[in-house]
ROGUKOL-428866 format. One record per residue: residue in one letter; residue number from 1; x, z, y of N, C-alpha, C in turn. Coordinates in steps of 0.001 Angstrom, whole numbers, plus 500000, padded with zeros to 6 digits. Atoms other than C-alpha are relative to their C-alpha. Layout:
BEGIN
[A NUM [X Z Y] [X Z Y] [X Z Y]];
...
***
This chain:
BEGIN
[X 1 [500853 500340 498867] [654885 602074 860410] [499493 498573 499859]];
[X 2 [501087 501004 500479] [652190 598948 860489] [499718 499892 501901]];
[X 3 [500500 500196 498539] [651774 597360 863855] [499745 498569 499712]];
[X 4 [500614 501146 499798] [649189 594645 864312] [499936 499574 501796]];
[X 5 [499414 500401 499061] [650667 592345 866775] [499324 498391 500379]];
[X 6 [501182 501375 499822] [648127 589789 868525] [500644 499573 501468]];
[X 7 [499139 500831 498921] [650553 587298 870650] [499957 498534 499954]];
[X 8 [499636 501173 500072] [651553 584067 871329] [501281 499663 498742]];
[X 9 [498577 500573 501067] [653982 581932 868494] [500284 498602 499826]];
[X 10 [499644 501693 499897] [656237 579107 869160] [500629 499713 499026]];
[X 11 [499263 500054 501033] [658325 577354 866668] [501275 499650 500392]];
[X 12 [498492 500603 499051] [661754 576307 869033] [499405 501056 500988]];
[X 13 [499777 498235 498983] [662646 579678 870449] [499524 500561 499682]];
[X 14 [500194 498702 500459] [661721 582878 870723] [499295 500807 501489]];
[X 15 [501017 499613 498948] [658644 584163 872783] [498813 500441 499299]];
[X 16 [500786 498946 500789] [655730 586496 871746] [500030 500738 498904]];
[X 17 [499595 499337 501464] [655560 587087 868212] [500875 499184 499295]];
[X 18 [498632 500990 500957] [658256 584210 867452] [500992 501239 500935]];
[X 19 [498960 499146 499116] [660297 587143 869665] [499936 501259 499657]];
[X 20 [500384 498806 500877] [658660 590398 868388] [500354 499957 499084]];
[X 21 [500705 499750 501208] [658118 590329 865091] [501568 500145 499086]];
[X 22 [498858 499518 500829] [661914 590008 863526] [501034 501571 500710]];
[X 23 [499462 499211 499687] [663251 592612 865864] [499612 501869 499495]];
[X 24 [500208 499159 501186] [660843 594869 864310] [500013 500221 498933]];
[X 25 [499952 500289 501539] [660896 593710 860804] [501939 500499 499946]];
[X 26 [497878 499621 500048] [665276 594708 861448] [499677 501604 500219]];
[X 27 [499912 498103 500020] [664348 598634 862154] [498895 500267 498986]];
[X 28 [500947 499285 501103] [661854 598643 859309] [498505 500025 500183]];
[X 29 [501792 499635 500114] [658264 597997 860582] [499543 498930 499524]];
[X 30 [501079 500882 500351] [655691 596333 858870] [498813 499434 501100]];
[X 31 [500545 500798 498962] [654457 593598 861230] [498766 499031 499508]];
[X 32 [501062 500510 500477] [650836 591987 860771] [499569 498915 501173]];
[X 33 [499823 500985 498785] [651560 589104 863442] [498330 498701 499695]];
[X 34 [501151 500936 499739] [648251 587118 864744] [500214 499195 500905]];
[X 35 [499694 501147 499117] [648645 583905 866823] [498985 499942 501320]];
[X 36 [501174 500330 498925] [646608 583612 869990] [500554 498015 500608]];
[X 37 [499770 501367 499876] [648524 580163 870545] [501400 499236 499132]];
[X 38 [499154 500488 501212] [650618 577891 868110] [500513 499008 500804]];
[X 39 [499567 501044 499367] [653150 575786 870351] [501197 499604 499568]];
[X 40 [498684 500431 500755] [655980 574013 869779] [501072 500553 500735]];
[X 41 [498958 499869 499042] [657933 575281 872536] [499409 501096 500971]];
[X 42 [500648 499245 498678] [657280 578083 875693] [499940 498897 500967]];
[X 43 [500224 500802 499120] [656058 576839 878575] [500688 499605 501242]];
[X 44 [498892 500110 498775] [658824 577490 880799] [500635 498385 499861]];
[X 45 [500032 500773 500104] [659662 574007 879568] [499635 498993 500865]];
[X 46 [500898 501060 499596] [657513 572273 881237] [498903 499088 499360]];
[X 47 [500483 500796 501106] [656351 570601 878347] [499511 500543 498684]];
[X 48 [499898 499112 501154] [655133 571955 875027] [498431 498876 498988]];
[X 49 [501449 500894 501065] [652378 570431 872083] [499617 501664 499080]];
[X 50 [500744 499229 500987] [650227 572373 869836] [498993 500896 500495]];
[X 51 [500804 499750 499727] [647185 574278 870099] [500025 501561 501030]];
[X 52 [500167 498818 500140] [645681 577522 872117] [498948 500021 499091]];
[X 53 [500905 499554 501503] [643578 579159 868955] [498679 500551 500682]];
[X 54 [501781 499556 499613] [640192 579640 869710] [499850 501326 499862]];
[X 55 [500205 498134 499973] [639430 583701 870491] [498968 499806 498922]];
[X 56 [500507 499378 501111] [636564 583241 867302] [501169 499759 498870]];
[X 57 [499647 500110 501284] [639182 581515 865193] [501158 501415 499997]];
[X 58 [498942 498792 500525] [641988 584605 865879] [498771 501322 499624]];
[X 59 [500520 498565 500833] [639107 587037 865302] [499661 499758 499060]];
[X 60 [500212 500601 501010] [638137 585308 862416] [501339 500487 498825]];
[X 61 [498351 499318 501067] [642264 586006 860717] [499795 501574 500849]];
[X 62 [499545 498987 499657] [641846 589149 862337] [499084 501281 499084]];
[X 63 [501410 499772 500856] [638311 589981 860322] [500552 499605 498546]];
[X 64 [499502 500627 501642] [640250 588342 857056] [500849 501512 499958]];
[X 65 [499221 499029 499896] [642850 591267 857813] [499457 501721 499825]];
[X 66 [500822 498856 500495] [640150 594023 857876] [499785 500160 499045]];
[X 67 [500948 499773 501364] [638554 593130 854762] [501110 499805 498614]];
[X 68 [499062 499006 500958] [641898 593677 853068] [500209 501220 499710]];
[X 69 [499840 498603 499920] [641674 596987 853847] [501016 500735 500814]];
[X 70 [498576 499634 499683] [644367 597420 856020] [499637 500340 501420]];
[X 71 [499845 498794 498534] [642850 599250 859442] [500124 501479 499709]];
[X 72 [499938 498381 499704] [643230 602786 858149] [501384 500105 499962]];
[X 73 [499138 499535 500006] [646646 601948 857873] [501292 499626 501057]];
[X 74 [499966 500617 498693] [647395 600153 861360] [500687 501493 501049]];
[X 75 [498895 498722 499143] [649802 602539 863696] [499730 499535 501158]];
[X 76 [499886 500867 498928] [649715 600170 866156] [499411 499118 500259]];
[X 77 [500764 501550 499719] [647676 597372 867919] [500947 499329 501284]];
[X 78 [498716 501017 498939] [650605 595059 870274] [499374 498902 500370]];
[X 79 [500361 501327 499564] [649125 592594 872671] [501549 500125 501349]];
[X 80 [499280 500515 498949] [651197 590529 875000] [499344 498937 500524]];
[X 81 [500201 501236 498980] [651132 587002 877026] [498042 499753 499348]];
[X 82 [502087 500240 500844] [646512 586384 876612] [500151 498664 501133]];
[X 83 [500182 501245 499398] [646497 582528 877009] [498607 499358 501047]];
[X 84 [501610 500116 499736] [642999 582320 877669] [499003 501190 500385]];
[X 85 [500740 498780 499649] [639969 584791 879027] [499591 500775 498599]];
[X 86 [500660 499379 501262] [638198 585153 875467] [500817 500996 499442]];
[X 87 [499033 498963 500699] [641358 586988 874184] [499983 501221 499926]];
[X 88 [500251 498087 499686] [640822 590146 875827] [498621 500415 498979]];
[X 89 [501087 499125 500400] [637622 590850 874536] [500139 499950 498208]];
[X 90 [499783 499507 501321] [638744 590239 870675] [501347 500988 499905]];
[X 91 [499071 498835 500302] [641605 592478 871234] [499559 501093 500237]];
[X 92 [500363 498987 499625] [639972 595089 872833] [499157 500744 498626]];
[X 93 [500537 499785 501318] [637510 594866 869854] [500426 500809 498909]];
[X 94 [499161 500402 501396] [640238 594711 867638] [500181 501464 499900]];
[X 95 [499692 497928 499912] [641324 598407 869223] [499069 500416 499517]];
[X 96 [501079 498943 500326] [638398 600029 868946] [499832 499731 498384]];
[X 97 [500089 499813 501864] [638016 598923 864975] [500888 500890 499603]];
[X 98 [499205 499514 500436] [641215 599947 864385] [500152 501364 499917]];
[X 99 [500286 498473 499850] [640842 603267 865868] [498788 500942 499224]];
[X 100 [500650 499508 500850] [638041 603776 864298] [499978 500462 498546]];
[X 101 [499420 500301 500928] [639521 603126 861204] [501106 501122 499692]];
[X 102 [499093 498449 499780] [642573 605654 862082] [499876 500255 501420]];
[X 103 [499600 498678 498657] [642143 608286 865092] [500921 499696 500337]];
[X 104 [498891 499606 499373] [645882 608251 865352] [500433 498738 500449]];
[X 105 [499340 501176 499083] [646553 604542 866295] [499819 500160 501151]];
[X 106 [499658 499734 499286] [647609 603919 869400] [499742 498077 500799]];
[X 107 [500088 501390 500126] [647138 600483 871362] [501148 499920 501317]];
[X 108 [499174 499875 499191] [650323 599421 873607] [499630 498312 500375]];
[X 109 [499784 501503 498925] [649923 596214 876315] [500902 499839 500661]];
[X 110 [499216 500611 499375] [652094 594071 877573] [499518 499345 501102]];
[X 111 [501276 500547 499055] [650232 593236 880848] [500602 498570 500383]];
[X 112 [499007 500930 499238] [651966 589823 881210] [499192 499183 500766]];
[X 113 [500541 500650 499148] [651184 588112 884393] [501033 498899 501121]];
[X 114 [499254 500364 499081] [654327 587174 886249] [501085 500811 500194]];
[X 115 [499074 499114 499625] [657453 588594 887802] [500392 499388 501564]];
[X 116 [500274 499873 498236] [658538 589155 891489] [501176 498660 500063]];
[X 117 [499531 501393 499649] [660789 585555 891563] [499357 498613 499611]];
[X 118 [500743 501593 500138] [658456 583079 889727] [498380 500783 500441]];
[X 119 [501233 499934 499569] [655395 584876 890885] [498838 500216 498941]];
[X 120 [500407 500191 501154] [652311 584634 888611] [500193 498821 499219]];
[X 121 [499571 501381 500776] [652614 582178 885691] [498477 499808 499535]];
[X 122 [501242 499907 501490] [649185 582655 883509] [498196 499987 501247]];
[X 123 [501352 500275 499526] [645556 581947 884719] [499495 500825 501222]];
[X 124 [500374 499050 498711] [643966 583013 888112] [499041 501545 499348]];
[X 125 [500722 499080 500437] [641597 585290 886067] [500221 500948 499553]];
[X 126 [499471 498880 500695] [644014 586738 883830] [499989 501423 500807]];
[X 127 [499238 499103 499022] [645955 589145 886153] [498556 501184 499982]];
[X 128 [501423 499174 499691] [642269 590643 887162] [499502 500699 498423]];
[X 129 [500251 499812 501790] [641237 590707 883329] [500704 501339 499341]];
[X 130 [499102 499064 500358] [644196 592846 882667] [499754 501199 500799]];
[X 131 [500022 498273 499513] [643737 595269 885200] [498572 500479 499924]];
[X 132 [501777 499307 499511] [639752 595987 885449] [499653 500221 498657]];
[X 133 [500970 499023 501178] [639206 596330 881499] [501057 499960 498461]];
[X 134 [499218 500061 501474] [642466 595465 879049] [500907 501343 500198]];
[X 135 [498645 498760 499837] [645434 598021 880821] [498671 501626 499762]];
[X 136 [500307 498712 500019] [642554 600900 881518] [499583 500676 498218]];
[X 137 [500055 499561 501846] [641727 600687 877019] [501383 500519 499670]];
[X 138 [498823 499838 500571] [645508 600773 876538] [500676 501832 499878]];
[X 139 [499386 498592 499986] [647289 603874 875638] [501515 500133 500389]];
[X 140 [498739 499667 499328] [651042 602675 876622] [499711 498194 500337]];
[X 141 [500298 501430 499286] [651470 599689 879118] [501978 499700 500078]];
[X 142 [498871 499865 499724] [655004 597914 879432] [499948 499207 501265]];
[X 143 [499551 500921 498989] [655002 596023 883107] [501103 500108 500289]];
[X 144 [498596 499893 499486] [657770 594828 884760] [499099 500576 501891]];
[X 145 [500465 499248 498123] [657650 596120 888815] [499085 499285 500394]];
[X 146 [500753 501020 499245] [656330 592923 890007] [498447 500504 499272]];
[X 147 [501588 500109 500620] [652986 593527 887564] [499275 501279 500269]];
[X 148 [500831 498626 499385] [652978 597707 888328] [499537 499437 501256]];
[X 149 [500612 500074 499073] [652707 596323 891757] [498668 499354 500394]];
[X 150 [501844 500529 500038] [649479 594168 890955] [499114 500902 499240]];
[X 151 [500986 498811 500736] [647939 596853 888845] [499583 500446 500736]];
[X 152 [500098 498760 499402] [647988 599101 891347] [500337 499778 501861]];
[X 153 [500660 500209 499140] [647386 597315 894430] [501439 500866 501014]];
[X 154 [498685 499044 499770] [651082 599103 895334] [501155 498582 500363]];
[X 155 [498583 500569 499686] [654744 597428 896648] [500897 500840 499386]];
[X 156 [498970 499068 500719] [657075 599690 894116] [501089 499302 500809]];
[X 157 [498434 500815 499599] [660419 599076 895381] [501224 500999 500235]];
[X 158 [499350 499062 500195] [661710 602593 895784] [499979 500775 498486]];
[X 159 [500186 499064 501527] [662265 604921 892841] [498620 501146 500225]];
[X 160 [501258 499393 500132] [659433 607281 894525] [498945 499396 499872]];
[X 161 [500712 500679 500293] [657329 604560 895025] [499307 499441 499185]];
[X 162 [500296 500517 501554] [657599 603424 891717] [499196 500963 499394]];
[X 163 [500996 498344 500458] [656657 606749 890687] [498734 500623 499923]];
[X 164 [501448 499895 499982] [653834 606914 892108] [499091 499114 500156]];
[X 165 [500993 500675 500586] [652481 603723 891269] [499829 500317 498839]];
[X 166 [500243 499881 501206] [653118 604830 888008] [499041 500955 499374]];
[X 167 [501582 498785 500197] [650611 607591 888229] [498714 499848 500210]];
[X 168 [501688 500831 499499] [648045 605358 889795] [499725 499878 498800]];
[X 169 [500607 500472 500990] [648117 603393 886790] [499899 500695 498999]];
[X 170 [500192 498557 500978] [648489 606598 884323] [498399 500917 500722]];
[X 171 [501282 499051 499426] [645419 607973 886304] [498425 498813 499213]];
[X 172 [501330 500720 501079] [643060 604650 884725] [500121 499781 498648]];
[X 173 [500129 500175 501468] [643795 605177 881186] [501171 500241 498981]];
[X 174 [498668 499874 500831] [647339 604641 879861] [501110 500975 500350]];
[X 175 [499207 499055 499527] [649396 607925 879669] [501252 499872 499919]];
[X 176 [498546 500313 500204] [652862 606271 878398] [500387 498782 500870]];
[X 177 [499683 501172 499060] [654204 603627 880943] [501418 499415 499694]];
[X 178 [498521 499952 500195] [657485 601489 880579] [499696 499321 501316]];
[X 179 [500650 501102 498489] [658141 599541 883975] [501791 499357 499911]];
[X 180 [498668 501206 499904] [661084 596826 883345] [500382 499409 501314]];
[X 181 [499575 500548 498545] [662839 594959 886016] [500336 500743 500753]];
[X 182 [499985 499980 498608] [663118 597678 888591] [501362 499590 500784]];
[X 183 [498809 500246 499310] [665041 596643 891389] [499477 500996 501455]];
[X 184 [500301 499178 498514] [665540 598936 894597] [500987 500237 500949]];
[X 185 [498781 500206 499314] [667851 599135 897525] [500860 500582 499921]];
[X 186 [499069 499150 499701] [669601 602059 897232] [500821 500345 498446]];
[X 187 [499398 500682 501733] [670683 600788 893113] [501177 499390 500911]];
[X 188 [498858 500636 500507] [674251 600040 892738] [499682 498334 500164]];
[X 189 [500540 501612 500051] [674518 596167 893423] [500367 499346 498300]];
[X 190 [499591 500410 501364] [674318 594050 890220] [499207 500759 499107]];
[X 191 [500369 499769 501011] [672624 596294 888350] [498053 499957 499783]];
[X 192 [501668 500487 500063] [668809 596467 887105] [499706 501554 499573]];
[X 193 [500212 499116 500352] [666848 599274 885715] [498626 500016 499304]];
[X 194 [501082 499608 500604] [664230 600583 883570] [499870 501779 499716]];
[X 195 [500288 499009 499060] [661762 603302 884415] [498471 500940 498707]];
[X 196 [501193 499723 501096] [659515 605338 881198] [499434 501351 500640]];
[X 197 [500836 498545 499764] [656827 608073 881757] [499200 500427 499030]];
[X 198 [501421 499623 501419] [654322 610111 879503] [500155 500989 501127]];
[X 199 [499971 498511 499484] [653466 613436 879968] [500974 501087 499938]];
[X 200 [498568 499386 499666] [656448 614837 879540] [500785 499923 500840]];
[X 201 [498764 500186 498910] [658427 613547 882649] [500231 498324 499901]];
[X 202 [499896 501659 499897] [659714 609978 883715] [501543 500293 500080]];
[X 203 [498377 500221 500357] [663317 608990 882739] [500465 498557 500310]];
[X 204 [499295 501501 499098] [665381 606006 884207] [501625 499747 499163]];
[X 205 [499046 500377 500841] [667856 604347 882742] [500716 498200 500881]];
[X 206 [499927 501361 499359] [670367 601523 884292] [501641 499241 499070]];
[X 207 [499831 500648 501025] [672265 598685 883066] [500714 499065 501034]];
[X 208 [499283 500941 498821] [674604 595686 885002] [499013 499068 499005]];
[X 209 [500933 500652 499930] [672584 593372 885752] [500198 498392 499440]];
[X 210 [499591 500944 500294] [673003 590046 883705] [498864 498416 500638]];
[X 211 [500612 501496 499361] [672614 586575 885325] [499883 498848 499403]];
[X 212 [500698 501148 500391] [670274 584365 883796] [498537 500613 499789]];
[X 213 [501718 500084 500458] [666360 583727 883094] [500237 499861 498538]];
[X 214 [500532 500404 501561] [665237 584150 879607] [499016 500533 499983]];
[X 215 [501540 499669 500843] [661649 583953 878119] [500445 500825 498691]];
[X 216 [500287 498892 501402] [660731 586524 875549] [500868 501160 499921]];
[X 217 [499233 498892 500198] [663385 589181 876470] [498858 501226 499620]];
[X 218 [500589 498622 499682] [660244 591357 877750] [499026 500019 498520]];
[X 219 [500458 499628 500837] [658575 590753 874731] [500014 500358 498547]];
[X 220 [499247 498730 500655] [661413 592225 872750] [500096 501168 500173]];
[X 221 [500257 498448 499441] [661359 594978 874849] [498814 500678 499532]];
[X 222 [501302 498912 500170] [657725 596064 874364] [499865 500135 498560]];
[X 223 [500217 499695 501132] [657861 595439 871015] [500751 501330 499577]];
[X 224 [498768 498951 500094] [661063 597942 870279] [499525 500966 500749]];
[X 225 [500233 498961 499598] [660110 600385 872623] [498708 500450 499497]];
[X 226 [501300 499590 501100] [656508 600765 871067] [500295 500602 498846]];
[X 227 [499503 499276 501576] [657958 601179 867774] [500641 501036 500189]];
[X 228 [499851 499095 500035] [660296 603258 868539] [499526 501667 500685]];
[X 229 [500882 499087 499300] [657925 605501 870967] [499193 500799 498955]];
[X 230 [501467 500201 501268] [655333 605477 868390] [500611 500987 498743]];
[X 231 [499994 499417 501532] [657542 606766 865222] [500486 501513 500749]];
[X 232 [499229 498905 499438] [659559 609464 867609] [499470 501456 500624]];
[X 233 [500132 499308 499141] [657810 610488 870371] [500776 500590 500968]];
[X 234 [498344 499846 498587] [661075 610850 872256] [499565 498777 501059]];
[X 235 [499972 500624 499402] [660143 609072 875578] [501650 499288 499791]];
[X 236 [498413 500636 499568] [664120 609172 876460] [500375 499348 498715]];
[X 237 [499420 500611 501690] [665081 608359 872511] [499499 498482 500244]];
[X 238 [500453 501261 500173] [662806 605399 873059] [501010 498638 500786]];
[X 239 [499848 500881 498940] [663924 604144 875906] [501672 499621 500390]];
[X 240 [498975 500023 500052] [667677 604606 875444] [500415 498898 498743]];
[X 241 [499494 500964 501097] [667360 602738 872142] [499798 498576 500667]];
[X 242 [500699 502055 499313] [665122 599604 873702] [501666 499775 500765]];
[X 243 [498430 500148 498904] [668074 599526 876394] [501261 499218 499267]];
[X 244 [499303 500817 501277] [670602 598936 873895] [500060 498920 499488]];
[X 245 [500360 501000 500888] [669001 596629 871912] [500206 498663 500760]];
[X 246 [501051 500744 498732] [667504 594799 874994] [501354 499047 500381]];
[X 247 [499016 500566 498928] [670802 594617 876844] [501478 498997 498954]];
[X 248 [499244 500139 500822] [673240 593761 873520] [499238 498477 500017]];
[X 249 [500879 501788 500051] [670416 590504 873040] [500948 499102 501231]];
[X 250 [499870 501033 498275] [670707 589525 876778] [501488 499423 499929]];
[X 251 [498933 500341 499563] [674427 589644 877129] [500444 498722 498731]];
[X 252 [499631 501015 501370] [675019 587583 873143] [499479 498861 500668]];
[X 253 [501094 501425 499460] [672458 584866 874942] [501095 499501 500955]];
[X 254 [499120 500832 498864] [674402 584642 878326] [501229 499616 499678]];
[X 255 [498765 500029 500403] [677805 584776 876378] [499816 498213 499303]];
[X 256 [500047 501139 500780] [676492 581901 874063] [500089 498652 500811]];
[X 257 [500344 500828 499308] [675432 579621 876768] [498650 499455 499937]];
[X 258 [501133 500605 500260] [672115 578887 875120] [498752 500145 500835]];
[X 259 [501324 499397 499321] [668589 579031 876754] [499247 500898 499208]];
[X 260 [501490 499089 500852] [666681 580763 873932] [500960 501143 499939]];
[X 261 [499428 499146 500509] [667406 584072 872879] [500843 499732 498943]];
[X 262 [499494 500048 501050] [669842 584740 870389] [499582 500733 499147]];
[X 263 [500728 498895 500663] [667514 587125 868476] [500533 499929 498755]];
[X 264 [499601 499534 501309] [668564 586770 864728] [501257 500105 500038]];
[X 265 [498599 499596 499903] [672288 586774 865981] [500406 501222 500250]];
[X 266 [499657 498863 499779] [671824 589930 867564] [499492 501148 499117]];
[X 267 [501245 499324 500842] [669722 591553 864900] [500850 501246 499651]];
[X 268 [499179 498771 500038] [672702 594364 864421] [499883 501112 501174]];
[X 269 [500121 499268 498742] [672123 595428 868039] [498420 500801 499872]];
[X 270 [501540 498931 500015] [668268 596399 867103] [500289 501238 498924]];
[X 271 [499839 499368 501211] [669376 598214 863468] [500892 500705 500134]];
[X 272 [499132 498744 499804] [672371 600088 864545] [500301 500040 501789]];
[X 273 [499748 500414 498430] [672138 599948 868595] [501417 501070 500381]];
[X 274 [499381 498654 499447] [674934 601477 870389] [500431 500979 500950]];
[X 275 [500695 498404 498996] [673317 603834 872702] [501091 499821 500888]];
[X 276 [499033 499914 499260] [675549 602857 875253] [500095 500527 501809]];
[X 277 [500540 499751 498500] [673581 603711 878649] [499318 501527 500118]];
[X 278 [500838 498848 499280] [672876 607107 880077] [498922 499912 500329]];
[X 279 [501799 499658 498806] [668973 608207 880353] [500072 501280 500675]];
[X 280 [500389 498894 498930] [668439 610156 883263] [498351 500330 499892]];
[X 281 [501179 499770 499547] [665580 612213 883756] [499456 500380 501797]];
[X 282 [500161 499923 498306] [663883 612110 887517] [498654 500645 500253]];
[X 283 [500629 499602 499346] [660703 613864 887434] [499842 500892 498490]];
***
């Protein structure tokens, strides 16, 4: 598998494709990582140096990447965090080449905008951007609750609720959904959950809930669950592995004490995960 992955990349820590890109390169995919911004640090910081990349100069490496020859053999197109407005419209691009190129790719977004305790983080425009013309191109979306609930103009907060925001946003375009974060009242205290759909049914899956903030978990998650969505086609397979992976990272991090991920420490938890959480199916 070949997934061209157009993110953010810092060099201290682990966030977009400094967070993607080895977790897939550990289960075997060939990763074709493009920069939309080159920082020294995330921004949760407060602080950070180095550039965002100009939307001609990433289509520019992205146009060097074509004329290798390498869209008929593209599985995948992976966007996440879009620093800037221009971004969307060379990724969107980027899909449609690609597809053109192969029928069977597939393009999966990471709609990142925020989450329901820090709110939005990323440009007043974004958020809008994402929902009116990047999520309805996409073919699998991963939000967390807080972002289904701006998609879709919705308050998820129950498990039906959720449900059927998740059909809103499966009704403008994207038929595979992941929806991270949920939290709902009538959940076990402590714990968290994650919530996948296609056309086959929606499956839930839960997890104790670990206490701390970390950047770039979710954009381990979308990466891993893409891939493994993508080679399987097992919603539940997918979503039982991500889980795993996801939750084996998180807990090595909070155990360590560190702020960044521990991503190349846990790199056993992506390559042999061990399936340790019941997926339920609910619809």
């Amino acid at each position: 598998m070949k997934i061209l992955s157009i993110q953010s990349a810092v060099a201290y820590g682990h966030v977009g494709n400094s967070a993607a890109v080895f977790p897939l390169q550990r289960i075997g995919v060939e990763v074709l990582p493009v920069y939309t911004v080159n920082f020294s640090n995330h921004t949760g910081y407060g602080a950070w140096r180095g550039p965002l990349i100009d939307p001609d100069d990433v289509r520019a490496v992205i146009l060097g990447i074509e004329e290798r020859g390498a869209f008929p053999h593209i599985d995948v197109v992976l966007s996440g965090y879009q620093g800037g407005e221009g971004i969307a419209d060379v990724i969107l691009d980027t899909v449609q080449r690609v597809k053109q190129a192969n029928p069977s790719a597939v393009y999966s977004c990471d709609p990142v905008m925020g989450n329901a305790k820090s709110g939005c983080f990323v440009a007043p425009a974004i958020p809008i951007l994402l929902r009116d013309r990047v999520v309805p191109a996409a073919d699998i979306i991963t939000p967390n609750q807080f972002e289904l609930g701006f998609l879709t103009d919705t308050q998820p907060d129950t498990l039906d609720s959720t449900l059927a925001s998740v059909e809103l946003i499966r009704a403008t375009g994207p038929r595979t959904v992941l929806v991270t974060s949920v939290e709902r009242p009538d959940a076990p205290e402590d714990t968290i959950e994650m919530l996948a759909v296609d056309d086959s049914g929606a499956w839930i899956v839960r997890t104790p809930h670990i206490p701390m903030k970390t950047n770039g978990s979710g954009d381990v998650t979308a990466a891993l669950f893409t891939a493994h969505y993508r080679g399987t086609g097992d919603l539940g397979y997918a979503l039982a592995r991500t889980t795993s992976s996801v939750f084996d990272l998180l807990e090595r991090t909070h155990t360590s004490g560190e702020r960044e991920l521990q991503l190349v420490e846990s790199q056993e938890a992506y390559a042999h995960p061990r399936m340790q959480f019941d997926v339920t199916r609910v619809a």
